[in-house]
C-alpha positions as a Markdown table, in Angstrom:
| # | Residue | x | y | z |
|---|---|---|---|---|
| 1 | Unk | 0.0 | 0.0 | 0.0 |
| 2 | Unk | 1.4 | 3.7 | -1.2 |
| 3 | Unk | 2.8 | 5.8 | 1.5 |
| 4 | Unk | 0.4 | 9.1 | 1.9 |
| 5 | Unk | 0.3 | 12.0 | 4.1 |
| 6 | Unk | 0.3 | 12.2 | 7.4 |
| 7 | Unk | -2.6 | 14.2 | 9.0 |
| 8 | Unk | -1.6 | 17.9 | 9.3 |
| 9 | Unk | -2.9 | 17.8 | 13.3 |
| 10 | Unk | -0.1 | 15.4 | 14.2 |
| 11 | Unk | 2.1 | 18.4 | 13.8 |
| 12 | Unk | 1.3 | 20.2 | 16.9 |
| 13 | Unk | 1.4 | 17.1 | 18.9 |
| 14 | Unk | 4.7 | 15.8 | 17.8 |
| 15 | Unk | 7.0 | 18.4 | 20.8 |
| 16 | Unk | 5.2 | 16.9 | 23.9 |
| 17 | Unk | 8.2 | 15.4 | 26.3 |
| 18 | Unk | 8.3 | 11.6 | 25.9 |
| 19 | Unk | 7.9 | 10.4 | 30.0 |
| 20 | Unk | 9.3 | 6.7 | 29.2 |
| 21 | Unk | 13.1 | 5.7 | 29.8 |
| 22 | Unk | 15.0 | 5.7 | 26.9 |
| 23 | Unk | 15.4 | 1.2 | 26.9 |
| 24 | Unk | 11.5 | 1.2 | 27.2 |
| 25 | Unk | 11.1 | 3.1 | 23.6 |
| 26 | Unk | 9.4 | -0.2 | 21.5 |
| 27 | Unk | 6.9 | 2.1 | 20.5 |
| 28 | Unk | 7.2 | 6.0 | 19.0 |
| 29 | Unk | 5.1 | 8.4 | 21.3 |
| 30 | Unk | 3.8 | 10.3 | 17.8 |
| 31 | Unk | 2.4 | 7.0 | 17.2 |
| 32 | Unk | 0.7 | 6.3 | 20.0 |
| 33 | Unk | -0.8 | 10.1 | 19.9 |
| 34 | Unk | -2.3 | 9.5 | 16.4 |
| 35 | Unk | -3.5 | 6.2 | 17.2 |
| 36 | Unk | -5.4 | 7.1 | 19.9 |
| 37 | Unk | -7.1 | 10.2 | 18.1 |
| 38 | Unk | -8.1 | 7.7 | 15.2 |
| 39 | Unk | -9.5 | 5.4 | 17.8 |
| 40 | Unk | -11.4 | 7.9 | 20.0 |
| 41 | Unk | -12.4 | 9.5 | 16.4 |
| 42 | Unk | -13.7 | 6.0 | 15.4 |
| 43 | Unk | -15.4 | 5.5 | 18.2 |
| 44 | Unk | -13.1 | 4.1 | 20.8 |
| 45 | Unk | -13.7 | 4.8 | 24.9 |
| 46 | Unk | -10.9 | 3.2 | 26.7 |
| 47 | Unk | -7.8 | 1.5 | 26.4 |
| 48 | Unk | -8.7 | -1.8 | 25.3 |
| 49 | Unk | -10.7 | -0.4 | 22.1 |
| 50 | Unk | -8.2 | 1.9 | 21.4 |
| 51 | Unk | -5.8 | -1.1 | 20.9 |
| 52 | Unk | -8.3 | -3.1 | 19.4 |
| 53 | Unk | -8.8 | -0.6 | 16.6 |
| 54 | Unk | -4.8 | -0.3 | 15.8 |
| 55 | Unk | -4.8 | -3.9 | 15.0 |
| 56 | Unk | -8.0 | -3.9 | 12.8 |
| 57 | Unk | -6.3 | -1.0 | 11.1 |
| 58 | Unk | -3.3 | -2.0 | 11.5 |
| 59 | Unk | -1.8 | -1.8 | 7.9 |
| 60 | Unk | -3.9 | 0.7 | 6.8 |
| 61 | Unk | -2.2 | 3.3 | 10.2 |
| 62 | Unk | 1.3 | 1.7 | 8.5 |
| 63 | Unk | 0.7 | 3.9 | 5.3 |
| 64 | Unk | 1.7 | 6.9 | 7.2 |
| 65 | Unk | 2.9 | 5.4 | 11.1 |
| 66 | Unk | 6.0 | 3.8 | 11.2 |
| 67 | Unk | 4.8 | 1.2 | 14.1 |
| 68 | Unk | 8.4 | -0.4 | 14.6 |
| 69 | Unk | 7.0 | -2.7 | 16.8 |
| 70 | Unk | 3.3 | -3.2 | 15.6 |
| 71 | Unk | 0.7 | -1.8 | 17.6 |
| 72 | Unk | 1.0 | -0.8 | 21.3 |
| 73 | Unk | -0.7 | -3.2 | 23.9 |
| 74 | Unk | -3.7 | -1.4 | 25.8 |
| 75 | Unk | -1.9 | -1.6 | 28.7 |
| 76 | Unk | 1.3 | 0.7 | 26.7 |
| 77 | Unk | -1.7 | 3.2 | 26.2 |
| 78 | Unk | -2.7 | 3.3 | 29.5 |
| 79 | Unk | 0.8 | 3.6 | 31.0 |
| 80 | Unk | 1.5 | 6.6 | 28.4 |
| 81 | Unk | -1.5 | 8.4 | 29.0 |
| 82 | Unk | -0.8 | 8.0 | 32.4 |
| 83 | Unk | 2.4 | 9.8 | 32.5 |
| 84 | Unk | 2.1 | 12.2 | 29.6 |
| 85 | Unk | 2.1 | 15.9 | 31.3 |
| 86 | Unk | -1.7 | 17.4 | 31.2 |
| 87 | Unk | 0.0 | 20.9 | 30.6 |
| 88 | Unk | 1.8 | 19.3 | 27.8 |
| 89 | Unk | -0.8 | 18.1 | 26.2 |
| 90 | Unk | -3.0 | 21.2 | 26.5 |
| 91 | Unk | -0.5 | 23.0 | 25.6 |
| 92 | Unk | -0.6 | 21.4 | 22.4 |
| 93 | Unk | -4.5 | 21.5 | 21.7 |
| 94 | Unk | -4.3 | 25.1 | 22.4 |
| 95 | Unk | -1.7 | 25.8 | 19.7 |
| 96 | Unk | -3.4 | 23.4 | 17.4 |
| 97 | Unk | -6.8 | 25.7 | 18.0 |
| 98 | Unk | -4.9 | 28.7 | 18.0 |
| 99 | Unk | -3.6 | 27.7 | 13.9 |
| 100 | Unk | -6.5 | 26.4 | 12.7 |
| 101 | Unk | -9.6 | 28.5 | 14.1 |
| 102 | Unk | -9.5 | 31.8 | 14.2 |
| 103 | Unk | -12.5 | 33.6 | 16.1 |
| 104 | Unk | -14.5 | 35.9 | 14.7 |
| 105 | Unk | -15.6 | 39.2 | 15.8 |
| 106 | Unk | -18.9 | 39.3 | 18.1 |
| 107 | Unk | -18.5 | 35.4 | 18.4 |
| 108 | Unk | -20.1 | 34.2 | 21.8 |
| 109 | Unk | -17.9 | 32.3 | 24.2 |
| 110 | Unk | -19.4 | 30.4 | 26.5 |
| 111 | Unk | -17.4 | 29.1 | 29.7 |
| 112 | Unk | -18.8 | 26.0 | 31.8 |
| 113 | Unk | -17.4 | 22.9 | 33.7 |
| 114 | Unk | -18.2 | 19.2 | 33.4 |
| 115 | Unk | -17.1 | 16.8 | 36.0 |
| 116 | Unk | -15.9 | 13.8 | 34.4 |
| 117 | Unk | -18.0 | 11.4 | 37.1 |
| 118 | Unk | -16.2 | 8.1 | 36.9 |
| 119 | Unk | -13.0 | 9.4 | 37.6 |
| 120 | Unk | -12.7 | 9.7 | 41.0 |
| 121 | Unk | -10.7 | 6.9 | 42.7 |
| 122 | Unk | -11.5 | 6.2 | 46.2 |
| 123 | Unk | -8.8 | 4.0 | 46.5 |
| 124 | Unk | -6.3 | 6.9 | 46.1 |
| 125 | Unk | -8.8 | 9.4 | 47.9 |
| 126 | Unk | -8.8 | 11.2 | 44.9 |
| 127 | Unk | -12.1 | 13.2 | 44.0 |
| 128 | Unk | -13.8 | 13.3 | 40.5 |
| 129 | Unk | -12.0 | 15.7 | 37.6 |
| 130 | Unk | -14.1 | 18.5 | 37.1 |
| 131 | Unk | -12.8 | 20.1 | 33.6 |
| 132 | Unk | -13.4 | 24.2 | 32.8 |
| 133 | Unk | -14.3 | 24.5 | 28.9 |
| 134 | Unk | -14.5 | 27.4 | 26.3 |
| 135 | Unk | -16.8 | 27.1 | 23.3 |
| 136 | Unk | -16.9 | 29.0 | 20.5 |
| 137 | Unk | -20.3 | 29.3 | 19.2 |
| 138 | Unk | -20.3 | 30.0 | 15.3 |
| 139 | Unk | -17.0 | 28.4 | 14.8 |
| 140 | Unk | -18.7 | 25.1 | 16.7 |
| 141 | Unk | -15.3 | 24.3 | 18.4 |
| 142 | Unk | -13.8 | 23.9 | 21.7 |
| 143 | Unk | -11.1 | 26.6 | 22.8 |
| 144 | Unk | -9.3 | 25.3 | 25.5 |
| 145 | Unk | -10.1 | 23.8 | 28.9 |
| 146 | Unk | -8.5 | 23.4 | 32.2 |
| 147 | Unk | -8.6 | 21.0 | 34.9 |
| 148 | Unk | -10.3 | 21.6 | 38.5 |
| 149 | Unk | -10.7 | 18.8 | 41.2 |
| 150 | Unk | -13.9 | 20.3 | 42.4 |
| 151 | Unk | -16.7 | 22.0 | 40.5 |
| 152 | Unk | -16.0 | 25.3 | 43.6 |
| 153 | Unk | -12.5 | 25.5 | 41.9 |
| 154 | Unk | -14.1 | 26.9 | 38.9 |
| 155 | Unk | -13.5 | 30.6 | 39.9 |
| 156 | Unk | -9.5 | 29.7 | 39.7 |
| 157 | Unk | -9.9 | 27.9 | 36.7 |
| 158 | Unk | -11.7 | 30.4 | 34.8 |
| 159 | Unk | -8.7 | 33.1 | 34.6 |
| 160 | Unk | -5.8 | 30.3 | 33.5 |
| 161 | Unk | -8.5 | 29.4 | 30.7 |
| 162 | Unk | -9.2 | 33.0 | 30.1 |
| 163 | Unk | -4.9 | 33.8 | 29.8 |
| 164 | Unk | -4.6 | 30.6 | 27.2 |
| 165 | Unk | -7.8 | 31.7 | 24.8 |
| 166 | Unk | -7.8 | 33.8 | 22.0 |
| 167 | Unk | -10.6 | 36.6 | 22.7 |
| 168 | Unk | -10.1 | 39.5 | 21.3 |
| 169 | Unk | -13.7 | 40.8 | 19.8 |
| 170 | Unk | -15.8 | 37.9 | 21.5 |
| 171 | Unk | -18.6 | 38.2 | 24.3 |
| 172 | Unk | -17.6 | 35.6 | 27.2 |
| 173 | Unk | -20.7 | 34.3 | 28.6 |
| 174 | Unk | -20.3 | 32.6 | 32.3 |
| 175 | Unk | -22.9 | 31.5 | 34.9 |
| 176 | Unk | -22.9 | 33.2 | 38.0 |
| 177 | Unk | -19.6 | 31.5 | 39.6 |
| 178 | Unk | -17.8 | 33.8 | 37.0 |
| 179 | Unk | -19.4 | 37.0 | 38.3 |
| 180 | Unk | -15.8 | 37.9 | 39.5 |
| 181 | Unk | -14.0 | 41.3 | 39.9 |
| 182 | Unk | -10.6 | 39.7 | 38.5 |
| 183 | Unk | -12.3 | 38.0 | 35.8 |
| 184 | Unk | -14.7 | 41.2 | 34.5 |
| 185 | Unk | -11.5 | 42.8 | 34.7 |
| 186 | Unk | -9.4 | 40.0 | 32.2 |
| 187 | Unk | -11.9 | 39.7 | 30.0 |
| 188 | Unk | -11.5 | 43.3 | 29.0 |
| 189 | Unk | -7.7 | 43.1 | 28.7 |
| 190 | Unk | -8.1 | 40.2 | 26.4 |
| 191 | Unk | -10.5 | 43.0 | 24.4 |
| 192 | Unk | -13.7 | 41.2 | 25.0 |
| 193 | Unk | -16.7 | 41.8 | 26.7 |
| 194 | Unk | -18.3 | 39.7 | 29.6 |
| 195 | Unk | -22.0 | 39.1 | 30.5 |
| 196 | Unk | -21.8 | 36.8 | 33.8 |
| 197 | Unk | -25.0 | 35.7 | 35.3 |
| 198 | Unk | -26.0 | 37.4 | 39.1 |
| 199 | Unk | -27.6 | 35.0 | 41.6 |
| 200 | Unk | -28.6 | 35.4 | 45.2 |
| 201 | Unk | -25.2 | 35.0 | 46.5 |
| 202 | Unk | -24.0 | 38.0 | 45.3 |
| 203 | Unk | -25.5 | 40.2 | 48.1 |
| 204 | Unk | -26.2 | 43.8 | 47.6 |
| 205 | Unk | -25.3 | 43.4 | 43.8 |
| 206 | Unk | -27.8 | 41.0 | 43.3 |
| 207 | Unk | -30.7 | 42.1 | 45.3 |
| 208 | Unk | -29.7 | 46.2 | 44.2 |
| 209 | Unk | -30.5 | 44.9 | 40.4 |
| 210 | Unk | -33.5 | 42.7 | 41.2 |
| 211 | Unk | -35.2 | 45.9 | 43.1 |
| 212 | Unk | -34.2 | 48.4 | 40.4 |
| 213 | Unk | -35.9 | 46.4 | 37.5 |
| 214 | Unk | -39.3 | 45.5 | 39.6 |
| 215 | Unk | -39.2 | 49.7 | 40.4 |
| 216 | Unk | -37.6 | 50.2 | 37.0 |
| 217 | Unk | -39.9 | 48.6 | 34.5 |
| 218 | Unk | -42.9 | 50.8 | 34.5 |
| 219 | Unk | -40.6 | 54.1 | 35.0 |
| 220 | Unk | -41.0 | 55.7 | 31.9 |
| 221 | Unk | -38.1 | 57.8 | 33.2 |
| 222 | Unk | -35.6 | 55.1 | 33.0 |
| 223 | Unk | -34.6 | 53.6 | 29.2 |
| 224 | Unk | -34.8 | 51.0 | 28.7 |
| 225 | Unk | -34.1 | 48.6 | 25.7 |
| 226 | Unk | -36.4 | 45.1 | 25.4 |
| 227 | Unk | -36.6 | 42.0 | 22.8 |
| 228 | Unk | -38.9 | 39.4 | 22.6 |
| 229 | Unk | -38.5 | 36.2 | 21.6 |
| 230 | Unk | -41.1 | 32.8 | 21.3 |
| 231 | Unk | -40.1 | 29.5 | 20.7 |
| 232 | Unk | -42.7 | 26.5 | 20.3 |
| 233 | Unk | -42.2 | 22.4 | 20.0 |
| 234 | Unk | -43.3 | 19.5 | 21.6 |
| 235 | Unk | -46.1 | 21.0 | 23.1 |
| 236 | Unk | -44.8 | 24.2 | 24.4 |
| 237 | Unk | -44.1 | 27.9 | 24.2 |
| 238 | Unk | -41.4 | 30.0 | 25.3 |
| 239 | Unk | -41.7 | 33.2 | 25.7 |
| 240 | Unk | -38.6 | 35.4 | 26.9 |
| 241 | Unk | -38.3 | 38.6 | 27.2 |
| 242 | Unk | -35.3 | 40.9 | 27.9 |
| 243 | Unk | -34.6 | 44.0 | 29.1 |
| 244 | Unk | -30.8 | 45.9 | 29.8 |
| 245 | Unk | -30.0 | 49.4 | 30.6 |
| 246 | Unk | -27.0 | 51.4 | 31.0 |
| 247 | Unk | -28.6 | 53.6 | 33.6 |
| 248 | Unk | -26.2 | 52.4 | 36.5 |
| 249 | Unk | -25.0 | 55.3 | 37.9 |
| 250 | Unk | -26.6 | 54.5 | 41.2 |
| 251 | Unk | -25.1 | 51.2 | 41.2 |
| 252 | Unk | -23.0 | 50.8 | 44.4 |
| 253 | Unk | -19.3 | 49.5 | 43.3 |
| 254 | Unk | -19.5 | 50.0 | 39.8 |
| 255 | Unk | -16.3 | 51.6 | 39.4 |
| 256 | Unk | -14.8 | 48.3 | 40.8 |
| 257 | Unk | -15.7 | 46.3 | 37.6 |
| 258 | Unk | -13.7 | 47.2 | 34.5 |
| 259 | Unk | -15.7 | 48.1 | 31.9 |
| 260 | Unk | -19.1 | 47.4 | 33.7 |
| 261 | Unk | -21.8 | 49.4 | 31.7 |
| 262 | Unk | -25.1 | 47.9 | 31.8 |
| 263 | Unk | -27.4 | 45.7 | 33.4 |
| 264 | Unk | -29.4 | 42.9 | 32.2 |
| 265 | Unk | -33.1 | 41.0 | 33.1 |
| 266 | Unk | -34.3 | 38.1 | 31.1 |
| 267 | Unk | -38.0 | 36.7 | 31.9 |
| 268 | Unk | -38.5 | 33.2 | 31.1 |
| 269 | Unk | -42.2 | 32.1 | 30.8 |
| 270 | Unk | -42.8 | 28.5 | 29.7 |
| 271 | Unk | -46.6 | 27.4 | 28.4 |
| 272 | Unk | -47.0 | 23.5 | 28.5 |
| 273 | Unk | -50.8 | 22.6 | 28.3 |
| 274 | Unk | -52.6 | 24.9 | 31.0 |
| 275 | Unk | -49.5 | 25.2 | 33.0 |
| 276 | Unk | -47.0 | 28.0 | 33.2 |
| 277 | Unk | -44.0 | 28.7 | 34.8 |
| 278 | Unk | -41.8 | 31.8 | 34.9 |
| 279 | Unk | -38.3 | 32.5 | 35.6 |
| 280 | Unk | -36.5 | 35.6 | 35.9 |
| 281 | Unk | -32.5 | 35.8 | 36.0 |
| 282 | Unk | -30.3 | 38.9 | 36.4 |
| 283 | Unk | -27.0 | 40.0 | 34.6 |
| 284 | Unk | -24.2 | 42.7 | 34.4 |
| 285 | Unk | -22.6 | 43.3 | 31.0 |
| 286 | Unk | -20.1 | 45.3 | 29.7 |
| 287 | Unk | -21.9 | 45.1 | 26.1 |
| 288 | Unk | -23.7 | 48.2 | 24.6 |
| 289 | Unk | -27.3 | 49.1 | 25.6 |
| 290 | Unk | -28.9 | 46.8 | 23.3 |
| 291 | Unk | -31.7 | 44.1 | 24.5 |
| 292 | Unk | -31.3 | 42.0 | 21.1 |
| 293 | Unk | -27.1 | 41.1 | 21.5 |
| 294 | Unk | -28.0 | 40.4 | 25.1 |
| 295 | Unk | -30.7 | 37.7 | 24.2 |
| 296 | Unk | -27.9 | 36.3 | 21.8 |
| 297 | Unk | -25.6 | 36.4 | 24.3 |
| 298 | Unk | -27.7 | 34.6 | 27.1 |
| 299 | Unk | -29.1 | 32.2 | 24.3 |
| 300 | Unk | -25.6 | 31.3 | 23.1 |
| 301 | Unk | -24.1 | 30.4 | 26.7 |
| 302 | Unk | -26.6 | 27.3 | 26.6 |
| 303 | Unk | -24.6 | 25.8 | 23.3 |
| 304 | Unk | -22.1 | 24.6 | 25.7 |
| 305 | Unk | -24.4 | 22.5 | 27.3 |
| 306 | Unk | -26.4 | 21.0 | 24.4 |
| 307 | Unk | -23.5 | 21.4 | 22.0 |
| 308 | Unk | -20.3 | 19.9 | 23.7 |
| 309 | Unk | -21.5 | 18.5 | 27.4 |
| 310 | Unk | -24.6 | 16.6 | 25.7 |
| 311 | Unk | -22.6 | 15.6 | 23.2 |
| 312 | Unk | -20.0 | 14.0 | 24.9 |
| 313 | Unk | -22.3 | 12.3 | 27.4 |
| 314 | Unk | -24.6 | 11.4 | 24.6 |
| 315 | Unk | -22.1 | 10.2 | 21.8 |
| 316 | Unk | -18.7 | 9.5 | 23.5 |
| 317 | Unk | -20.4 | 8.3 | 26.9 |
| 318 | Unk | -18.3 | 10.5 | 28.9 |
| 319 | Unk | -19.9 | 9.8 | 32.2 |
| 320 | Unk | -19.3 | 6.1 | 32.1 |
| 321 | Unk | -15.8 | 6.2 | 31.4 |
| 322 | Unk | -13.8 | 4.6 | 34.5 |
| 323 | Unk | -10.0 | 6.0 | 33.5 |
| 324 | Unk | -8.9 | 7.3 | 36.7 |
| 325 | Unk | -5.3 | 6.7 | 36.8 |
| 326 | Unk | -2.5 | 9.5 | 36.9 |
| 327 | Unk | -3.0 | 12.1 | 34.1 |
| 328 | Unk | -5.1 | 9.8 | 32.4 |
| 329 | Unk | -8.4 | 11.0 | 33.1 |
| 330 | Unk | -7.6 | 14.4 | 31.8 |
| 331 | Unk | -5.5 | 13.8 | 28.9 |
| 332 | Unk | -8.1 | 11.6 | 27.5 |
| 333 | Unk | -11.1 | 14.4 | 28.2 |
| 334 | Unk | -8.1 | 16.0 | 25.7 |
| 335 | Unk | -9.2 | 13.6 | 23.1 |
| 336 | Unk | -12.6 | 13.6 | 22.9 |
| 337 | Unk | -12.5 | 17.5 | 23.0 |
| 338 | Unk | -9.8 | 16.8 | 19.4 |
| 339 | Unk | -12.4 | 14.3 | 18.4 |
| 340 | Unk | -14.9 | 16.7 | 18.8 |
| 341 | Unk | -13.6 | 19.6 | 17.4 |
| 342 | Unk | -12.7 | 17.7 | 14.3 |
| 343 | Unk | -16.0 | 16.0 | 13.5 |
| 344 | Unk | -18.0 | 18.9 | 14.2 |
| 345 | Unk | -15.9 | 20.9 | 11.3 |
| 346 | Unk | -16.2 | 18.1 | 9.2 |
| 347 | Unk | -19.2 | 19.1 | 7.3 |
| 348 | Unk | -19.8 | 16.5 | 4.0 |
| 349 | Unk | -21.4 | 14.5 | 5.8 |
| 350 | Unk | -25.3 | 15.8 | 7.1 |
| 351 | Unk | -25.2 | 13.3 | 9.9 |
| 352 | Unk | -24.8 | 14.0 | 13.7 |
| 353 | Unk | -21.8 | 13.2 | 15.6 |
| 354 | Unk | -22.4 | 9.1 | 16.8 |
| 355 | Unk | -22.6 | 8.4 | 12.9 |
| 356 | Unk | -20.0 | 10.3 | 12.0 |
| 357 | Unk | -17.7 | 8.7 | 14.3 |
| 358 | Unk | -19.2 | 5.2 | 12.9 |
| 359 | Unk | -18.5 | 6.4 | 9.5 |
| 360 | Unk | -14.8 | 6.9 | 10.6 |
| 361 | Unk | -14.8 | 4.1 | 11.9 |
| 362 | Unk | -15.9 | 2.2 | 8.8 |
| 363 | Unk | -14.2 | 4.0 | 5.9 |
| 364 | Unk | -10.4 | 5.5 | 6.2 |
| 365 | Unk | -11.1 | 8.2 | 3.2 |
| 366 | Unk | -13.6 | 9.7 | 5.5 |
| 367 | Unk | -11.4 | 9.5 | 9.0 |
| 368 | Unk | -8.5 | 11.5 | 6.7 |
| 369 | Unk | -11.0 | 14.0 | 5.4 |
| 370 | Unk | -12.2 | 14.3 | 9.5 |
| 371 | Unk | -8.5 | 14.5 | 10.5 |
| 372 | Unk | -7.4 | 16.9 | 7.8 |
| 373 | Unk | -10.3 | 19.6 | 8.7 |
């Protein structure tokens, strides 16, 4: 079989610090690195499928691997993984993000954590791997993410994810965690805006913008901007409306928050059969006074959810995976967030992303067009 080219993401994988002894080399470490990315790709969720895969595709990965000593047993994964440095390998997603996509003014970032559930080990007394993610929304690809060990270590994780994304002209949208001095004030210096969400935990800020929109709203005094927006399917209807103003010159502490120069209210009613419910949720922004970028903002920070935590729950079964083992848990959250990335720009193929990865699975032409994207 003709030699061809090897996939252009192996590249910016190829510099990461090899952790085995030199007389324990049987295998090459870019080899092992593009194996597993074909695998997980293809379908693969642990070790043992990863390995299995390299063997059914054995000769086909020898048209552009040099496998010196055939494929690496699962347990040779597992040991790698294990010991590859997370930073590393990070490191290494973020500069293969950082050439390929570029971001594109007004594009809505959300930031959100996972924990990876299986991968606690009480054994060890080690807790469960909560991982920190940036999504772009019209690109449809993951930024960057950082490893927590608790879901309350978010508010240090946010600002190393922040330093390591490229920002510059995007609206970062975070849940009410995020609602941070420090982080307002990064955001700004990366040249993007910020609309974190307030909750009751906030004191005075929260409960000062709560009071001023019930007061506010019928003020004819006060400007206001609003849009409205319905939705309807599967028997029912959502109506939201939203309202911001950049009439905060009462608001205690503003100077505090870089940039800080509106506030935001979004009112959620939902109509299923004769029941309704209503939610209301509060916000500071440094956007423009302008109701409809708002609603896009809010909207967009729920893609994160549906489009990458769903997803990898859904189609790469994230929550059942059991690696728990040194680095291993992280680095391979690393390859699904590749494997997602990759099959999300894929785009010849109108399918979602469970058949896509079968397809990959089933014909190589199509796992080189995935890997090439």
């Amino acid at each position: 079989m003709d030699k061809i080219k090897p996939p252009l993401i192996t590249e910016y994988f190829s510099d990461l610090t090899d952790p085995r002894i030199e007389r324990g080399k049987l295998h090459k470490l870019s080899d092992i690195i593009v194996i597993a990315i074909c695998a997980v790709i293809s379908g693969a969720e642990g070790w043992e499928a990863i390995e299995d895969y390299g063997n059914a595709k054995k000769e086909w990965l020898k048209t552009f691997l040099e496998l010196p000593n055939d494929i690496p047993s699962h347990d040779t994964f597992s040991r790698i993984f294990c010991a590859i440095s997370y930073e590393e390998f990070q490191n290494s997603f973020t500069n293969w993000i950082h050439a390929v996509f570029k971001v594109t003014h007004g594009e809505i970032i959300p930031i959100d954590g996972k924990t990876l559930r299986r991968s606690y080990n009480r054994a060890g007394g080690k807790s469960a791997i909560h991982m920190v993610s940036a999504w772009a929304c019209k690109n449809g690809v993951i930024l960057g993410q950082v490893k927590t060990e608790e879901k309350s270590n978010e508010i240090t994780a946010i600002p190393e994810l922040l330093r390591i994304s490229e920002l510059k002209g995007c609206i970062v949208t975070i849940d009410a965690m995020g609602c941070q001095k420090n982080i307002a004030e990064q955001i700004k210096e990366k040249g993007a805006d910020y609309v974190p969400a307030l909750k009751g935990n906030h004191g005075n800020l929260y409960e000062d913008v709560r009071l001023f929109f019930e007061d506010g709203l019928n003020n004819k005094e006060i400007s206001f901007s609003c849009y409205e927006t319905t939705d309807g399917g599967h028997g029912r209807i959502e109506v939201r409306k939203y309202y911001t103003t950049d009439d905060i010159g009462w608001l205690y502490g503003k100077e505090n928050r870089k940039g800080l120069n509106m506030i935001g209210m979004v009112e959620a009613e939902r109509h299923i059969g004769n029941h309704i419910s209503k939610e209301i949720r509060y916000y500071i922004s440094s956007l423009e006074n302008d109701a409809e970028i708002f609603a896009k903002a809010v909207r967009g920070h729920w893609e994160i959810e549906n489009c990458v935590h769903w997803v990898l729950d859904i189609s790469f079964r994230e929550d059942e995976c059991r690696i728990r083992k040194g680095n291993a848990p992280q680095n391979f959250s690393i390859l699904r967030h590749i494997s997602l990335n990759l099959l999300k720009q894929e785009k010849t193929l109108k399918r979602g992303i469970k058949a896509k990865r079968r397809r990959a699975g089933w014909d190589n032409d199509y796992l080189l067009k995935v890997l090439d994207n």
